[in-house]
C-alpha positions in Angstrom: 73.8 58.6 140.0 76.1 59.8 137.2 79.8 60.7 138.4 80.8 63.9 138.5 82.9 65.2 135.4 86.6 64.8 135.3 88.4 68.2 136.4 91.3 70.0 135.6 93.1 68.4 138.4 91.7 64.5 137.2 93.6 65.3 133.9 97.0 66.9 136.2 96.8 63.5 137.9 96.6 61.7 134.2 100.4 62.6 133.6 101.9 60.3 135.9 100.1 57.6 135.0 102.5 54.8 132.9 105.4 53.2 134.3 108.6 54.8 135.9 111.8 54.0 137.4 112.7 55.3 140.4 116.2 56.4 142.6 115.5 58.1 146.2 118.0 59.5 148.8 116.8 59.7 152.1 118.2 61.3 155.2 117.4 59.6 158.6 119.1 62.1 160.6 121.7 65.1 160.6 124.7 62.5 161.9 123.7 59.8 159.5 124.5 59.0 155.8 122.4 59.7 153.1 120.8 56.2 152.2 119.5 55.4 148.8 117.1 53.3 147.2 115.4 52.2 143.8 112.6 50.5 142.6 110.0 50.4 140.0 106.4 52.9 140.0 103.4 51.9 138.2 100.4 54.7 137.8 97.4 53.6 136.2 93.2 54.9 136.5 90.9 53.7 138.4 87.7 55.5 135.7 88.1 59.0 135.2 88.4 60.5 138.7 91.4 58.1 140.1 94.9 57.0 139.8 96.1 54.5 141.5 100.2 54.1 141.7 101.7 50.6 142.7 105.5 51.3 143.8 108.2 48.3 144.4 111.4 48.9 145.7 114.3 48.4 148.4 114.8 50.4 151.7 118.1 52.1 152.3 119.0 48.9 154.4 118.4 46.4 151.3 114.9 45.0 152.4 112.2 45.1 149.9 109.0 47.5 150.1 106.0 47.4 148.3 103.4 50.7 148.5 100.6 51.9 147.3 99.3 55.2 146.8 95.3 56.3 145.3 95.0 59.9 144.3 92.1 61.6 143.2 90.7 65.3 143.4 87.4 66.1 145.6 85.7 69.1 143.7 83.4 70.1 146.3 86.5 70.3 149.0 88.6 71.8 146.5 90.7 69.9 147.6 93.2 66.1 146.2 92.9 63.5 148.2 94.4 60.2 148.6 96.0 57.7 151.3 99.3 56.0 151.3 100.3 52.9 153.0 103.2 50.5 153.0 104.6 46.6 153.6 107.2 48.0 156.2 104.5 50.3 158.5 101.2 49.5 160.2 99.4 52.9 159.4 97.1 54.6 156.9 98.5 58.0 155.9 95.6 59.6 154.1 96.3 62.9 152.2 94.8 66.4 151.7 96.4 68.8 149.0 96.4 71.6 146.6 98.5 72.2 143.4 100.6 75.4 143.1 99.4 78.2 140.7 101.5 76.9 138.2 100.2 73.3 138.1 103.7 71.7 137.8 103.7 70.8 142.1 101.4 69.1 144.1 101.6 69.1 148.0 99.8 66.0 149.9 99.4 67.2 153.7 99.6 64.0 156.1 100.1 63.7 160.0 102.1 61.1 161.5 104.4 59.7 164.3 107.3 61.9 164.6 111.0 60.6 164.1 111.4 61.4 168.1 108.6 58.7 168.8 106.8 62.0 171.0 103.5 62.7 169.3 102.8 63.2 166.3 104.2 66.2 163.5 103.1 67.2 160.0 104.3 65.7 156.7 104.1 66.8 153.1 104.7 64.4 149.8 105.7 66.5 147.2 105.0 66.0 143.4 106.9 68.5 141.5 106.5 67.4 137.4 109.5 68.7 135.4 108.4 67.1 132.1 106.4 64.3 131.0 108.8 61.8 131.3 110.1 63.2 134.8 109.3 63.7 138.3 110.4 64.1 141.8 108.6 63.1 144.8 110.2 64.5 148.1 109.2 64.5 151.7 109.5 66.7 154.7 108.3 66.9 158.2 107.6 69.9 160.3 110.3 70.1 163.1 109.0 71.8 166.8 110.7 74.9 165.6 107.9 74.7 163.1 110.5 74.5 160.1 110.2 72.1 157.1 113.1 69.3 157.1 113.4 67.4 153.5 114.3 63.7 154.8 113.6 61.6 151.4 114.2 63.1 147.3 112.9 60.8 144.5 113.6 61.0 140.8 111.5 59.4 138.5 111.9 58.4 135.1 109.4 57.2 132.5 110.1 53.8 131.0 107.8 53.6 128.3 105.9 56.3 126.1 102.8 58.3 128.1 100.0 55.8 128.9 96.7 57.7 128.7 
C-alpha cells in the first residue's frame, strides 16, 4: 500500500518543525494571578504525513512537565488530527481541526473536564504562525454561556535556523 501524498496542510505542519523556546501565561481563574511558565519545544516528522512535537517545561507552580503532541492532516476527513497528553494529567486529548482561509492559524477542537469539575466543556489549541521563527499557541474553553474564555498564551521562539 503506498501512502497517500503529502498535502498542502502536511507542508503547513512542516513550519514548526525545529526547536523553540517557549514563555506561556496562564489564567486559572478571574480572582487569580496570571501564572507563567517556560520551557523548551521540539517538532520534528514522523515521514511525510506527521510531526511529532516533544515540549519540556515548568507549571506556573515550579513543577516540571513534559508533553507530547502528534499532528497530522486526514485528507479524506478534511480534516488535522492529532492527540495531546501530559506527565501532570491522566487523559488523552485527541484533536480535530481546520486552518483559517489564510493558513497562518490552526484550531485543534478537544473535549475535556471542565475547570468546575461538572461535566465536561469544549476546548480549542490555537496555532497562530506570525513568521517562521514565531508562534503562539493559546487555549480557551467554552464557558455555559457558550462564550470562549482564553486561559493559557504561548510565545514561541525558534532557536536554531528552519529544520526541514
Amino acid at each position: 500500500m503506498q501512502p497517500p501524498e503529502p498535502q498542502k496542510e502536511h507542508h503547513w505542519l512542516r513550519r514548526l518543525v525545529g526547536e523553540w523556546t517557549f514563555e506561556h501565561e496562564c489564567q486559572m481563574g478571574p480572582d487569580q494571578p496570571p501564572m507563567k511558565s517556560t520551557g523548551r519545544q521540539t517538532v520534528r516528522t514522523l515521514g511525510d504525513l506527521w510531526i511529532v512535537i516533544d515540549i519540556d517545561g515548568t507549571a506556573p507552580d515550579g513543577q516540571a512537565v513534559r508533553s507530547i503532541i502528534q499532528l497530522g492532516y486526514d485528507s479524506k476527513k478534511q480534516k488535522f488530527v492529532g492527540s495531546f497528553i501530559a506527565s501532570c494529567m491522566d487523559m488523552l486529548w485527541p484533536y480535530c481541526g481546520t486552518l483559517d482561509a489564510a493558513e497562518k492559524v490552526l484550531t485543534l477542537d478537544s473535549e475535556g473536564p471542565s475547570f468546575s469539575g461538572e461535566g465536561t466543556t469544549r476546548y480549542q489549541d490555537i496555532i497562530e504562525l506570525i513568521d517562521d521563527d514565531h508562534h503562539t499557541f493559546s487555549s480557551q474553553c467554552q464557558g455555559p454561556d457558550g462564550q470562549w474564555m482564553q486561559f493559557m498564551m504561548g510565545h514561541y521562539r525558534r532557536v536554531a535556523g528552519r529544520a526541514s
